[in-house]
C-alpha positions as CSV (number, residue, x, y, z in Angstrom):
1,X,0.4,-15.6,-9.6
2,X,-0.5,-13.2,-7.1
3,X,1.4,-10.4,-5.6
4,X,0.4,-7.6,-3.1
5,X,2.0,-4.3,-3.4
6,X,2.3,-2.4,0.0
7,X,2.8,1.0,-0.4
8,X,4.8,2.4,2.2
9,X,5.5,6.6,2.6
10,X,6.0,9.0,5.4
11,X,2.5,9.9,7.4
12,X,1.5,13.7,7.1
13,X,3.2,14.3,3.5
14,X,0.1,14.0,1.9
15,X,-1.3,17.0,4.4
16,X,1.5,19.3,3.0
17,X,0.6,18.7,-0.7
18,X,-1.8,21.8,-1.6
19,X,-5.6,20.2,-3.1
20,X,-4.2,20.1,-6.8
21,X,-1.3,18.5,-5.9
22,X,-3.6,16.3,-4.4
23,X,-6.1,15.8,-7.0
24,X,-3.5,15.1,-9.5
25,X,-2.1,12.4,-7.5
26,X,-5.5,11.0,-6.8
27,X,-6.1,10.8,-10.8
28,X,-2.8,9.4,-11.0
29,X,-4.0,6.5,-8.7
30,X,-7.5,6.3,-10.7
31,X,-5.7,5.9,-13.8
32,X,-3.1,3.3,-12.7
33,X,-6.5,1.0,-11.0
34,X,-8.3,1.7,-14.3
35,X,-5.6,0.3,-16.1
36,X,-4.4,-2.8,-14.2
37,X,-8.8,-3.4,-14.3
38,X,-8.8,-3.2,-18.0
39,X,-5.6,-5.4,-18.5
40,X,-7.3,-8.1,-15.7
41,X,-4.7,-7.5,-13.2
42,X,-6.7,-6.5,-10.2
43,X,-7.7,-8.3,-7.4
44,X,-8.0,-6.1,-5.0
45,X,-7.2,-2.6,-3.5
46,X,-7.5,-0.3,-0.4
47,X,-5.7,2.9,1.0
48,X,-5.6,2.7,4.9
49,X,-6.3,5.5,7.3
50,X,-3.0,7.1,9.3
51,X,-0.9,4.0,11.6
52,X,-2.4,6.1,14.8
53,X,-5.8,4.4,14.2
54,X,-3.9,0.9,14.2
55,X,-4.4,-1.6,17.2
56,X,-1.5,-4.0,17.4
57,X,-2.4,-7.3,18.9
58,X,0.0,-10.0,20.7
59,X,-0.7,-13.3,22.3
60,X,1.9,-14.5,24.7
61,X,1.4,-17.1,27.2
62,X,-2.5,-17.6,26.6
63,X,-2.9,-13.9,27.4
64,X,-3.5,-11.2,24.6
65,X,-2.1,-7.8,25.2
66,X,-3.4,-5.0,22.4
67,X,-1.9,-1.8,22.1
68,X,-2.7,1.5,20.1
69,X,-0.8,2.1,17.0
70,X,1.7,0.5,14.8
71,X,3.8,-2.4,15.9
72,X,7.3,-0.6,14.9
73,X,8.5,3.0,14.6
74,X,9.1,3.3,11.3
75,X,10.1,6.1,9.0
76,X,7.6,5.0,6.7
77,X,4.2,3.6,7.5
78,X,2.3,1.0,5.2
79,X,-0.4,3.7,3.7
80,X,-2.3,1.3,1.0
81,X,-2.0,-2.0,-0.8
82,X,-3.0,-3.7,-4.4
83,X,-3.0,-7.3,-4.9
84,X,-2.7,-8.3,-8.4
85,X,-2.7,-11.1,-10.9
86,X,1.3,-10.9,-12.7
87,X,3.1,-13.5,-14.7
88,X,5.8,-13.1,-12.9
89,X,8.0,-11.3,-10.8
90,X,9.7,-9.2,-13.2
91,X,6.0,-8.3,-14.3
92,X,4.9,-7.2,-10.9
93,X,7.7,-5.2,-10.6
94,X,6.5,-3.0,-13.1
95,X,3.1,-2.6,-11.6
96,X,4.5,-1.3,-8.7
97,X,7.1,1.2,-10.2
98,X,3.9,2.2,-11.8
99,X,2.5,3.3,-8.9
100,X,2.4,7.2,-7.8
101,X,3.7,6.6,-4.3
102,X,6.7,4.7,-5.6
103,X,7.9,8.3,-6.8
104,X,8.3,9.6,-3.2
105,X,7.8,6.2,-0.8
106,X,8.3,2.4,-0.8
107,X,6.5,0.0,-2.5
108,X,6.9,-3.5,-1.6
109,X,5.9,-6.5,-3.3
110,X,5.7,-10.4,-1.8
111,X,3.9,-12.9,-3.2
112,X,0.1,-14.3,-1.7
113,X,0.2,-17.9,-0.6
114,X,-2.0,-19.4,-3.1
């Protein structure tokens, strides 16, 4: 089965982190994509640029109304996702406690419609 994993954490955090806290959270990202490659897990995965660049988009009564930025003020905003291939949910759960950002945000996991 499929599952995404959303990775949700505060905007601007990542700006405090000096460049080799940085690095070593990008390798720990590399690694965790290398690995879930190599075991045939990955489907998919992207990192997403800061919620300000977001458009929201509604539809009511025939007439569309966009807006800039996220739908909800949020403490956390969705920063990145994985979709993967997991036996179950048990085993997706560990996928996403594997994670780096699940150290200092949210990861969320639902299952993809097949």
């Amino acid at each position: 089965m499929q599952y995404m994993l959303m990775i949700y954490q505060k905007e601007g955090e990542a700006a405090q982190q000096d460049q080799a806290a940085m690095a070593k959270v990008y390798q720990e990202y590399q690694a965790f994509t290398d690995g879930i490659k190599r075991r045939g897990q990955f489907i998919s995965n992207h990192g997403l640029k800061p919620s300000s660049t977001a458009t929201t988009v509604k539809v009511r009564e025939g007439k569309t109304v966009t807006t800039d930025g996220p739908f909800a003020e949020t403490r956390e905003q969705l920063a990145g996702y994985y979709v993967v291939e997991a036996g179950d949910l048990d085993e997706a759960i560990g996928l996403a406690e594997s994670i780096p950002g699940a150290r200092w945000g949210t990861v969320e996991i639902r299952p993809v419609w097949a």
